[in-house]
Steps between C-alpha positions, in 0.01 A plus 500: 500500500145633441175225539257613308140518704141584413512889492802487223313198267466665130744762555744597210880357597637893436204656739572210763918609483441856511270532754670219737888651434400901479598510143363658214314271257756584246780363734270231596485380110922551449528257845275259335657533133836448648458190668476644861161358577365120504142371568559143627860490396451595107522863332160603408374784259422830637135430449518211696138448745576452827349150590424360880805344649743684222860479686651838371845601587671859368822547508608846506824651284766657719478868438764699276558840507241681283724689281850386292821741472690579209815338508826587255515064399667417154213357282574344145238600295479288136194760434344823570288756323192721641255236614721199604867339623626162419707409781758222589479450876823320676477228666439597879300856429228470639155651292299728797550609817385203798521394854909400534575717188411869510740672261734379255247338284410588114206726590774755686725451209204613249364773681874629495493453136181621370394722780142546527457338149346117588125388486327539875262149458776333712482756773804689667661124586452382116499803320522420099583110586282287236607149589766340739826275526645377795784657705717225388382413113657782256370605242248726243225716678273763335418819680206753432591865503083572517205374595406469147780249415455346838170379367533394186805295575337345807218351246745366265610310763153408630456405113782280512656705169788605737780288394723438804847245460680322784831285512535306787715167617289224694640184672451225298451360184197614335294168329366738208671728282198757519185533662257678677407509868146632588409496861331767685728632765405678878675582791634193718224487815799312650750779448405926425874481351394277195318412218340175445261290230133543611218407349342869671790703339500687214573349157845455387668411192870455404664324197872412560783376217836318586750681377779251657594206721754478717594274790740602767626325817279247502157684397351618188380861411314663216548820326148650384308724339143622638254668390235659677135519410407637837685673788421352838782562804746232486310383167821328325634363871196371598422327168839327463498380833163373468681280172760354789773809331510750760753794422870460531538682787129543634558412867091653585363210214752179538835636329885598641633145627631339267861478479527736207335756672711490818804488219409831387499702836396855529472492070116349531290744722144394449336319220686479143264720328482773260246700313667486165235648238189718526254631197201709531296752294644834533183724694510770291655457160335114473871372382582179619836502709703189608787505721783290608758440701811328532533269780667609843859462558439300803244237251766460253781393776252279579393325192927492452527335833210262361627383175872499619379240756306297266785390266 
């Protein structure tokens, strides 16, 4: 931790980082829009001016290797054409190469599959990746064969015209039918390996539907339908836990032991979550394309499990 004194008063937050860390002000702003800096415990903006007494602590990424390898991985593509892919990622792939996963990921698998075609804004560990799911949530992702598309996609989604579908299965018995949960959402100062509500995050906005009820050994569940208006990380987990629903099978936000879970073994790995639909304006041709997918194997023995239990 960094105390800020006399000599540093008035100094922009980004200066401060790259100057005290021996980073480039351009790294110094990613730390800082990532959540790896606080001043006095909350994430400021990069702009942030350094005040007397500021506590300001950085925490640094673990470094990955600074180039990905084309790997021969199976991909199921729903769509493809010059400037994008449509792309249903397994449950358990994860998206780009990091610390504790090097290889294997969706990035090898793409630069396998489209060889040097894929935007560069995401840099040699992101190349062509637009947006993000989890290692364990399946589901619809859209990648950008050029820069072009990169861009143009990446302010839909700034826009909030990117239409983006989950299904997921909480604990418990949801009080409302439908609603909407809008809470800003930052990384946990209490734990780097979460997300949490914070009145310093970024804004946040999810609208869920029950789909069905069940209860099962003793607890209830919900089956549901959300929709995103934004995209933070862990957006739908953190929201539905913030509702006293965490994700069947979310150990990291309050789900996995309940009865049910332990019933179904090695079947649940990771939150009950899938990205089922995705819609976006083409970049080129201005068409509007919507995609979706059926739910995993693994979500339907679930939801069988579920309502075969509940009778």
């Amino acid at each position: 931790m960094n105390i800020i004194t006399n000599e540093d008063v008035g100094k922009r937050l980004d200066v401060y980082i790259s100057e005290t860390e021996g980073v480039t002000r351009s790294a110094a702003q990613k730390l800082i829009s990532t959540d790896n800096v606080t001043v006095n415990g909350k994430f400021p903006a990069k702009n942030y001016r350094l005040r007397l007494g500021d506590e300001i602590e950085t925490e640094l990424p673990e470094p990955v290797s600074d180039d990905a390898i084309p790997q021969n991985i199976p991909l199921d593509i729903v769509y493809e054409d010059a400037d994008l892919l449509v792309v249903n990622k397994p449950r358990g792939m994860v998206v780009h190469p990091a610390p504790g996963n090097p290889d294997g990921t969706l990035v090898n698998a793409l630069l396998y599959h489209c060889a040097d075609s894929l935007s560069g804004i995401g840099g040699v560990i992101r190349p062509g990746i637009v947006h993000r799911i989890d290692k364990d949530t399946s589901g619809l992702l859209i990648v950008a064969k050029n820069d072009t598309s990169h861009l143009k996609l990446a302010e839909q989604i700034k826009e909030h015209s990117f239409e983006r579908e989950y299904r997921a299965i909480v604990l418990g018995n949801l009080r409302d039918d439908s609603g909407t949960v809008d809470a800003p959402i930052g990384r946990d100062i209490r734990d780097r390996k979460r997300m949490a509500i914070s009145a310093d995050g970024r804004n946040a906005r999810t609208h869920y539907e029950v789909l069905e009820r069940f209860s099962a050994m003793g607890h209830s569940y919900t089956f549901v339908r959300c929709i995103l208006e934004t995209g933070r990380t862990h957006q739908i987990r953190v929201h539905m836990k913030s509702l006293g629903h965490p994700l069947l099978g979310d150990t990291l936000y309050g789900g996995g032991n309940t009865k049910f879970e332990h019933s179904l073994g090695t079947l649940l790995a990771g939150q009950c979550l899938t990205a089922s639909h995705i819609g976006f304006v083409h970049p080129t041709n201005g068409e509007f394309l919507r995609f979706d997918c059926p739910l995993p194997d693994y979500f339907l023995e679930v939801l069988d499990k579920l309502r075969k239990a509940s009778q």
